[in-house]
KOLKOL-875521 format. One record per residue (C-alpha): residue in three letters; z, y, x. Coordinates in steps of 0.5 Angstrom, whole numbers, padded with zeros to 4 digits, always signed. Layout:
<pts>
AlaZYX ...
</pts>
This chain:
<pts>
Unk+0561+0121-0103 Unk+0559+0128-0106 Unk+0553+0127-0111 Unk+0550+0132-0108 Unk+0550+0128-0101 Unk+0548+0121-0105 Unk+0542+0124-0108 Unk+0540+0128-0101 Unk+0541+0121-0098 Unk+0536+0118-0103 Unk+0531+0124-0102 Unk+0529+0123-0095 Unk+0530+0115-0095 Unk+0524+0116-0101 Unk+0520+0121-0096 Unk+0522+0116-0091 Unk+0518+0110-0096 Unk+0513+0115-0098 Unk+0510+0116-0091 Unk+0511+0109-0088 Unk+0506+0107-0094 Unk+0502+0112-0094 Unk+0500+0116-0100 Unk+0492+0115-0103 Unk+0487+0121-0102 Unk+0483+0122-0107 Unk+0475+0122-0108 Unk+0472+0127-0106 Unk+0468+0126-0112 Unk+0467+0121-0118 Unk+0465+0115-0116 Unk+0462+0111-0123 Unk+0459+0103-0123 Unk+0454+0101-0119 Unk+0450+0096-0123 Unk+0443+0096-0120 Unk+0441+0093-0113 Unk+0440+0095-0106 Unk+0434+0093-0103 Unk+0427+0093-0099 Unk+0423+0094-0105 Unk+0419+0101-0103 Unk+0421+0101-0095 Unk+0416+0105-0092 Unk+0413+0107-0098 Unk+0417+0111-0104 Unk+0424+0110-0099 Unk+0426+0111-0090 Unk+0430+0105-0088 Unk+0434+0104-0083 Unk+0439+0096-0080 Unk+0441+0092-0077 Unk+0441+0087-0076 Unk+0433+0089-0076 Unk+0430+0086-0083 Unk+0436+0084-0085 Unk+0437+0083-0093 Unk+0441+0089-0097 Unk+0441+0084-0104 Unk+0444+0079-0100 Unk+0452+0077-0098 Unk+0448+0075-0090 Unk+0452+0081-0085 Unk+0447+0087-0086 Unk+0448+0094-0085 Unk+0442+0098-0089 Unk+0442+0105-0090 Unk+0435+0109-0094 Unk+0433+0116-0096 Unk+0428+0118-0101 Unk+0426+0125-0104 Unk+0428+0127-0110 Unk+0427+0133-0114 Unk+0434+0137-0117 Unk+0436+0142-0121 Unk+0429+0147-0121 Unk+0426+0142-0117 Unk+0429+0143-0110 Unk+0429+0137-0106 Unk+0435+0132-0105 Unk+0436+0126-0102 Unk+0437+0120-0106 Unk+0442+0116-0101 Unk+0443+0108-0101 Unk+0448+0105-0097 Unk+0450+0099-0096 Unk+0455+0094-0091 Unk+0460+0089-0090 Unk+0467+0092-0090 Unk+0474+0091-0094 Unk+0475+0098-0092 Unk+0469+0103-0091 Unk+0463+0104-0089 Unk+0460+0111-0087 Unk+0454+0114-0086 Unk+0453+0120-0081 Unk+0447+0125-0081 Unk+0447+0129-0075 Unk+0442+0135-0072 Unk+0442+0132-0065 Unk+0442+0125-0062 Unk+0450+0126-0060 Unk+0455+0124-0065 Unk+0460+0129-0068 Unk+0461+0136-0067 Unk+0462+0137-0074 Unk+0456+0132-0077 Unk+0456+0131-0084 Unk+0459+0124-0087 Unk+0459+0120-0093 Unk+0464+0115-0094 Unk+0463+0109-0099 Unk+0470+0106-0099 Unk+0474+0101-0103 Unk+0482+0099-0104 Unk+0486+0094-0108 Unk+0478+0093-0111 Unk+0477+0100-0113 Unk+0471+0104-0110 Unk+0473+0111-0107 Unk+0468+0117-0104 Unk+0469+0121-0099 Unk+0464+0127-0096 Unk+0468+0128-0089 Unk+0466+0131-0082 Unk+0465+0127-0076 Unk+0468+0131-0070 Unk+0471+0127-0064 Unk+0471+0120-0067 Unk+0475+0122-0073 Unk+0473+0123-0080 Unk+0476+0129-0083 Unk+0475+0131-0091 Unk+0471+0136-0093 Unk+0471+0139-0101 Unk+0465+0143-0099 Unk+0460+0138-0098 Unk+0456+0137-0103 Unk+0454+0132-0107 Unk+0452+0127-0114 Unk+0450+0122-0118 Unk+0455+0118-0114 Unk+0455+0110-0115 Unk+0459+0104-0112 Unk+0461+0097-0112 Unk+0464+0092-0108 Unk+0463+0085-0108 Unk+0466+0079-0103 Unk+0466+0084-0098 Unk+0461+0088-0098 Unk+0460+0095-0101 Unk+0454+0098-0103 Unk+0453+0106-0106 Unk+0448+0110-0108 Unk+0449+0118-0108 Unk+0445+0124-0108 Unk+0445+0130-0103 Unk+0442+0137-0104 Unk+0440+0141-0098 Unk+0438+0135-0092 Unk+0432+0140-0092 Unk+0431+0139-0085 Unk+0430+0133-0081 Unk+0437+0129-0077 Unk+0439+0123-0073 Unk+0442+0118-0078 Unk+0448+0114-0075 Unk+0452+0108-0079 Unk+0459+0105-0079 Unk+0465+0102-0082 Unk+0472+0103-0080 Unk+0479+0102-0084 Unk+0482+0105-0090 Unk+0489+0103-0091 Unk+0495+0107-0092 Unk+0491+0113-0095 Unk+0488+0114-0088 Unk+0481+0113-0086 Unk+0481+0110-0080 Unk+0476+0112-0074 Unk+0470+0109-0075 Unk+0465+0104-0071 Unk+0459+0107-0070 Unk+0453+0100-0071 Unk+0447+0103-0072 Unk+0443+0109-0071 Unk+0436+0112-0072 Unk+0431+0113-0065 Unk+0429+0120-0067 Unk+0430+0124-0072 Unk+0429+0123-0079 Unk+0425+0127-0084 Unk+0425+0123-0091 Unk+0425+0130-0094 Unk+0418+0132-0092 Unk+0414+0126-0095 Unk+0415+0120-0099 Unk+0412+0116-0093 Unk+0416+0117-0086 Unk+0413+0119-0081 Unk+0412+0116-0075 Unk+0418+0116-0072 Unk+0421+0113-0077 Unk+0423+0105-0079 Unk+0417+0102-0083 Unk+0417+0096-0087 Unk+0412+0091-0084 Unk+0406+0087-0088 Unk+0408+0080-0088 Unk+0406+0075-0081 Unk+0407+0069-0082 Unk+0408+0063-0076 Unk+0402+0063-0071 Unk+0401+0055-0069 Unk+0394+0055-0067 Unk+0393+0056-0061 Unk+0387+0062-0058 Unk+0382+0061-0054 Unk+0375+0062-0051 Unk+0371+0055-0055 Unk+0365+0059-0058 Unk+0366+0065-0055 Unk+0358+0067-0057 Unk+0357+0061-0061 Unk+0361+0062-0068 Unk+0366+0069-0065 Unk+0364+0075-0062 Unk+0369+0076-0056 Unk+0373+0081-0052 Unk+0377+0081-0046 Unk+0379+0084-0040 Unk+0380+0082-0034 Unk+0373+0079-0035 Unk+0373+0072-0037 Unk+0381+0071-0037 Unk+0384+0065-0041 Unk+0388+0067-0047 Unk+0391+0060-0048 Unk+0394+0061-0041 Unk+0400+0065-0039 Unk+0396+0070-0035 Unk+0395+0077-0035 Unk+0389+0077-0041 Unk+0388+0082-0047 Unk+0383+0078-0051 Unk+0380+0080-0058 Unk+0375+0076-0062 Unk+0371+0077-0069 Unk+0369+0072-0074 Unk+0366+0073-0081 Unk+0370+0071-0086 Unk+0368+0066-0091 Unk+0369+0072-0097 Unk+0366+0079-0096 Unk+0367+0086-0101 Unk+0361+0089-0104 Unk+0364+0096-0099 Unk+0366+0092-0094 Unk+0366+0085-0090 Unk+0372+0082-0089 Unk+0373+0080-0081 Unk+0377+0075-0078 Unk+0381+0078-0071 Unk+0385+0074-0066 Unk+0388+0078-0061 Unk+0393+0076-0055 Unk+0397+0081-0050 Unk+0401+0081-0045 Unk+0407+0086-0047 Unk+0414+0087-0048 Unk+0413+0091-0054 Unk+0406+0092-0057 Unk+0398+0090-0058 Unk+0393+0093-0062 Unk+0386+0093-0064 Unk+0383+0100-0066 Unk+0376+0100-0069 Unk+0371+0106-0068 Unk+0365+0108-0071 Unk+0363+0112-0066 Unk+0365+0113-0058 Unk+0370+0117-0058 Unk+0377+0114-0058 Unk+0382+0117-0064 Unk+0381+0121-0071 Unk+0384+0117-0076 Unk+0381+0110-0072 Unk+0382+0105-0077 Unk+0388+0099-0071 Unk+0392+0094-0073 Unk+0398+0092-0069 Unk+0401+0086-0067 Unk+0409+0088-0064 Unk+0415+0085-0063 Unk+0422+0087-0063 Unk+0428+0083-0060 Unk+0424+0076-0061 Unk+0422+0078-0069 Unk+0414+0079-0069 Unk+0411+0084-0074 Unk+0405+0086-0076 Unk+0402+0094-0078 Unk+0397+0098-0080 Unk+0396+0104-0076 Unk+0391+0110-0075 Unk+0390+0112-0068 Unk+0389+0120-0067 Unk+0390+0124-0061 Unk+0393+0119-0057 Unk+0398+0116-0062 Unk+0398+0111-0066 Unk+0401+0112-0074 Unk+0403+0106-0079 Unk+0401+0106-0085 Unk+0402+0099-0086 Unk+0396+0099-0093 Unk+0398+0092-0095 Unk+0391+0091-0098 Unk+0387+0092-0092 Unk+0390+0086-0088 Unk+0391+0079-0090 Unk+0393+0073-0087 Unk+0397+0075-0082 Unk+0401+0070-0076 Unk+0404+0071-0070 Unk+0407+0068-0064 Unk+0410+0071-0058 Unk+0411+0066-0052 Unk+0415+0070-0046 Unk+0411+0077-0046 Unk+0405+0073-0049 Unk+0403+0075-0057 Unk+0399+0073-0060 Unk+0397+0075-0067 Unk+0390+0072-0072 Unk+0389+0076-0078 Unk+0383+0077-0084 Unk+0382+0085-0084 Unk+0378+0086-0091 Unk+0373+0091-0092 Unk+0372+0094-0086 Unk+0366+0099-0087 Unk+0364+0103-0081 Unk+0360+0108-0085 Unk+0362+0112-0092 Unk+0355+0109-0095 Unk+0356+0104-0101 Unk+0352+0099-0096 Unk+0357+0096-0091 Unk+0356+0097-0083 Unk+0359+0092-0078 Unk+0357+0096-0073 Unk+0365+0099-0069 Unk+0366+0101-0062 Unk+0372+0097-0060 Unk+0379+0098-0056 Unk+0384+0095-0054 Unk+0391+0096-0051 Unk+0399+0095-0051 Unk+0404+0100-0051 Unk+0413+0100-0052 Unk+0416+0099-0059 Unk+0423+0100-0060 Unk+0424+0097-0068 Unk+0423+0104-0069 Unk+0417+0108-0067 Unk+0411+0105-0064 Unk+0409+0109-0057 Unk+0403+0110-0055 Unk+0398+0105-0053 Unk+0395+0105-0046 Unk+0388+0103-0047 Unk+0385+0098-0042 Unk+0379+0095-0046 Unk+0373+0098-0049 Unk+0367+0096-0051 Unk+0361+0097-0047 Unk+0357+0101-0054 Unk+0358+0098-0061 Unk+0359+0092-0064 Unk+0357+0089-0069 Unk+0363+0084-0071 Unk+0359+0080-0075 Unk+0354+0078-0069 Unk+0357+0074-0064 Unk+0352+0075-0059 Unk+0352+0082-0060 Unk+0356+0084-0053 Unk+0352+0079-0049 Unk+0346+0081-0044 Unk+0339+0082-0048 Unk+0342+0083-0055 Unk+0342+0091-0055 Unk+0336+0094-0052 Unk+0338+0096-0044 Unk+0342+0102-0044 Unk+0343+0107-0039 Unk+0350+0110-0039 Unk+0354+0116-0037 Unk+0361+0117-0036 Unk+0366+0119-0042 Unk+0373+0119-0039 Unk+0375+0114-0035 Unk+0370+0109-0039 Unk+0362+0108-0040 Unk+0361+0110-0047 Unk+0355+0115-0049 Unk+0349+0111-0047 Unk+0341+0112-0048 Unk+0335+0109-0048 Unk+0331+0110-0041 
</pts>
């Protein structure tokens, strides 16, 4: 056989093998070791984070698909964003940012990626389902590591300066190929982790500790040693009817600026119930609330600030201790110290609050807005049991504010 025939046979037999195995893309970027671990620590305060499943632990080798964003400052001060991923894969794992709540149509993606135990990075596309390449994204600082099945990454990007939906994911890499990737997590709303190191309220919160609620919520005392709330009057908060219930007992220690009130609150919802605390009549500006919620059967536990109709998590772990919480069906129930609460800006605390109650929708996201269905009829004093009972206020004459009796006089 001519040489020249025999070596022309032998390129494409070699061609033939090259495509059937596929040739290795390259990195879009460096990718250096990643030492340091992925965790919790900061969520909601210094970092946005977003899983599944929800609570789940990054630092850990239990299934867990955890995305977090944080602002740092580049090169003249511009902001970027500071990206940890991290998900349980032999292949890849991808996060997209997007403009609106549709995935594709040319959203920004970052692959973290392994093959025969080396770590790969890719900034691509999404468009259609697939992932598509792109040397153009911009981006630093990239680290990974890969360990029994799970990946972990930390990379930074310039220019995420406007908020995005943030979808999550892992797919096949094999062959040189990025396979399609399988979309699992995605946020509910957009997210803006650039605009201030605390997320908005839209935006996944790290809970303040609730531990289990055994003890059983009644109405023993109510009047005696507990102040006492409820709405239908009279329900029973140790059934499974309708009731939204609220007591207030002094707590054995107090702050020189404020005293520490032990709360029992029990609703009837599928997502939340919350206490909010005014000093004056008007429901919102900044009341101080505390949140009882549940999210598929995991209860958690907020502080919040009710303004305008909306509830905002700020989650301040030094007001509250003592948290436990149960669900029964629709039923929570929660207990909790909350500490130093003070009705005034004066040094000598005020116990006096007007009190509101109600449920509202929690999505393990965003808290909605609480339909309120218990007011206080004029300012308690929290550490009076009896100061809502009949001939413990002077007689008051009332006049209509919305839908409740709020502003009252003396005739």
């Amino acid at each position: 056989m001519d040489s020249r025939l025999i070596y022309a046979v032998a390129l494409v037999i070699g061609c033939w093998v090259l495509a059937a195995k596929g040739l290795m893309i390259n990195s879009t970027h460096p990718v250096g070791a990643l030492i340091a671990p992925i965790g919790r620590a900061g969520c909601g305060q210094t970092k946005t984070c977003l899983e599944t499943p929800a609570d789940c632990d990054p630092e850990g080798n239990s299934p867990c698909l955890f995305v977090s964003g944080s602002r740092t400052n580049g090169p003249g001060f511009t902001p970027e964003i500071a990206i940890e991923l991290r998900g349980d894969s032999e292949n890849y794992i991808v996060m997209i940012a997007s403009s609106d709540n549709t995935e594709g149509g040319g959203d920004v993606a970052f692959v973290c990626a392994q093959y025969n135990n080396t770590q790969h990075f890719f900034a691509t596309t999404f468009d259609n389902g697939s992932l598509t390449l792109n040397n153009n994204i911009m981006v630093s600082n990239v680290l990974a590591s890969f360990n029994e099945n799970v990946i972990r990454c930390t990379f930074t990007v310039p220019g995420l300066n406007a908020a995005h939906y943030i979808f999550a994911g892992n797919g096949n890499f094999s062959n040189g190929l990025l396979g399609d990737p399988e979309i699992t997590l995605r946020s509910n709303g957009s997210v803006d982790p650039i605009s201030t190191n605390m997320p908005s309220p839209s935006q996944n919160m790290n809970t303040i500790p609730v531990g289990a609620l055994n003890a059983a919520i009644s109405r023993d005392t109510c009047g005696q040693t507990k102040l006492c709330e409820e709405v239908p009057a009279d329900c029973d908060p140790s059934g499974n009817g309708n009731c939204l219930f609220v007591s207030a007992t002094t707590a054995t220690t107090t702050r020189p600026s404020g005293i520490n009130i032990a709360f029992e609150l029990r609703g009837n919802t599928s997502g939340y119930v919350a206490l909010i605390l005014s000093p004056d009549m008007n429901q919102g500006g900044g009341d101080e609330s505390f949140v009882c919620a549940q999210f598929n059967n995991t209860l958690r536990f907020f502080t919040a600030s009710f303004d305008n109709g909306a509830l905002t998590m700020t989650n301040r772990t030094g007001a509250v201790s003592n948290a436990l919480a149960s669900l029964n069906g629709t039923v929570i129930r929660c207990t909790f110290t909350a500490l130093g609460l003070n009705a005034t800006a004066r040094r000598s605390p005020d116990s006096s609050f007007y009190v509101f109650a109600g449920t509202g929708e929690y999505d393990g996201v965003s808290l909605g807005d609480p339909v309120i269905s218990l007011a206080s009829n004029g300012s308690l004093d929290l550490t009076n049991s009896t100061s809502n009972l009949p001939g413990a206020m002077a007689e008051l004459a009332c006049t209509p504010h919305l839908w409740f009796c709020w502003s009252c006089s003396v005739p």
